[in-house]
Phi, psi and omega in degrees: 000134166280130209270089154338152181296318180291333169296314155311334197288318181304319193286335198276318142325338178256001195266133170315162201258114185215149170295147163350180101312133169074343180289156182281136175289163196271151168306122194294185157319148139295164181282143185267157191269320180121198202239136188213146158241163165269113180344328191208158157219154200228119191242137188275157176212074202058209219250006179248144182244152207244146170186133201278135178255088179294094198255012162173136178219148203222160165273125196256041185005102183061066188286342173271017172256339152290327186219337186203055175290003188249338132348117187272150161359291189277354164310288209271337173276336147231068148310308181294294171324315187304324192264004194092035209231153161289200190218314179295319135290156161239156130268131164271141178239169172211109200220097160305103181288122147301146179221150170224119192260016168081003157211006132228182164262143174200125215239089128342091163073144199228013170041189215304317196204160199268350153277023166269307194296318266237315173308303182283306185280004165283310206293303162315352180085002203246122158322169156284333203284331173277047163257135164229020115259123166242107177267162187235107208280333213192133214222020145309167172305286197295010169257290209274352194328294171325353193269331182264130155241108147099221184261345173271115199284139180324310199228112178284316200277313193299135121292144194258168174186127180225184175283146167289330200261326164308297220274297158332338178294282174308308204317333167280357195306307193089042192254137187300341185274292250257267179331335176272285181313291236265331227266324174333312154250072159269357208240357150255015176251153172258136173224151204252173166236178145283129215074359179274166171264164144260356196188138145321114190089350179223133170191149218300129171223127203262119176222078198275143181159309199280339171212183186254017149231055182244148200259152157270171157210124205270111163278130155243095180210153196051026141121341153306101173238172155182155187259129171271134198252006185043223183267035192280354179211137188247353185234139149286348182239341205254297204253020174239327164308303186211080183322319177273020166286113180303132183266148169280341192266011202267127197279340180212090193295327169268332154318263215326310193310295193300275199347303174284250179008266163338298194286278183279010143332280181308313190307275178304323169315322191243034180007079193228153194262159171226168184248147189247115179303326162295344189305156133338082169332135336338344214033036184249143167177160166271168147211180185236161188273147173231186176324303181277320186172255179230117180287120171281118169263087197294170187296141134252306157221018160324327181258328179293348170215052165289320209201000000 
């Protein structure tokens, strides 16, 4: 019988399966490590590179008391089933933006407490002392948390900028964050409106509702734009899905409601990507109009390849 290549291939398949001569024995498990993300990503946009920071994430209780407090049970569960999502849980994300415009650093929100920011811009390649701007999108905690340790400020160099109709806000409150984090650099803040800039190319987009001066922000450059939307959506599928389900921390639920409409319209209108400070870290995505309201569409490789 002639043996054929293929016939050696076949005897060979058939034969039990025994170790090498000399292979080495297996190895017990390894130990498992956990479930990890990585801290930052980093995107080109025209000639500015932008990058989302993962400066903290939680686990979230009772997410339709959170997000679709006006809504019945069945309503809101299936939604969630529609998106995979449990009903009894959320993940929360907190994620603060870098824009480096090659002639400053300017730093978007500064997350829950300052070893979160401090951790994602070490991870990211950056000191603290080379910020040199810190904009405030909003003056919830989990925004200004990062600015302060203590009597000492994170980014000793930086200049601040918030909205004026914000800051007038708190500043009457008596509110403890705001006094501890905000009134200290007050003697270094700048304050805005909608349409001023802080930079060539980025500038103050007024989306009030979720507090009553919080702002977005339109990055632009070499003809590349997107927008950071802060908290104008605090879920992708829950407060982007259906915009007019009341979030609780949203401080004027119908403002906030026109707000999310308006806003990430112009967002889908102009197919442009945006960063959610709440989003599923990375938090970049498009979205599109739907019946109800908006499909969030994360980036996959869209932004890879401006640069």
């Amino acid at each position: 019988m002639t043996m054929t290549r293929r016939n050696a291939l076949l005897a060979g398949a058939a034969l039990p399966l025994v170790p090498a001569l000399g292979a080495a024995p297996a190895l017990a498990a390894a130990e498992k490590q956990g479930a990890a993300t990585p801290p930052f990503r980093r995107y080109a946009l025209g000639s500015f590179e932008v990058t989302p920071l993962l400066a903290g994430t939680r686990v979230q209780e009772g997410p339709k008391e959170i997000f679709a407090a006006n809504v019945p049970q069945e309503e809101f569960e299936a939604a969630a089933r529609a998106a995979f999502l449990p009903t009894d849980r959320a993940q929360g994300f907190f994620t603060p933006t870098l824009v480096n415009t090659r002639s400053e650093l300017i730093l978007f929100d500064t997350g829950l407490a300052p070893e979160g920011i401090l951790a994602a811009l070490e991870a990211a390649g950056h000191a603290p002392d080379a910020v040199d701007v810190v904009v405030l999108t909003h003056m919830h905690g989990d925004h200004i948390g990062g600015l302060m340790e203590g009597e000492t400020p994170t980014f000793a160099k930086a200049r601040y900028v918030t909205g004026r109709i914000e800051n007038d806000h708190w500043s009457a409150q008596g509110n403890e964050g705001y006094e501890a984090k905000v009134r200290p650099l007050l003697d270094k803040m700048t304050f805005v409106e909608g349409g001023d800039e802080v930079a060539p190319g980025i500038t103050a987009v007024e989306a009030f509702g979720h507090t009553p001066g919080h702002m977005a922000w339109r990055l632009e450059s070499e003809g590349q734009a997107l927008m950071l939307t802060a908290d104008a959506a605090n879920h992708y599928a829950f407060s982007l899905g259906h915009p007019d389900w009341e979030v609780r921390f949203d401080m004027d639920k119908a403002a906030a409601a026109a707000t999310r409409r308006a806003l990430f319209g112009r967002i889908a209108e102009e197919r442009i990507p945006f960063i959610g400070y709440h989003m599923p870290f990375p938090a970049i995505g498009f979205v599109e109009t739907t019946d109800e309201g908006f499909r969030f569409v994360p980036e996959s490789y869209q932004l890879m390849l401006n640069g």
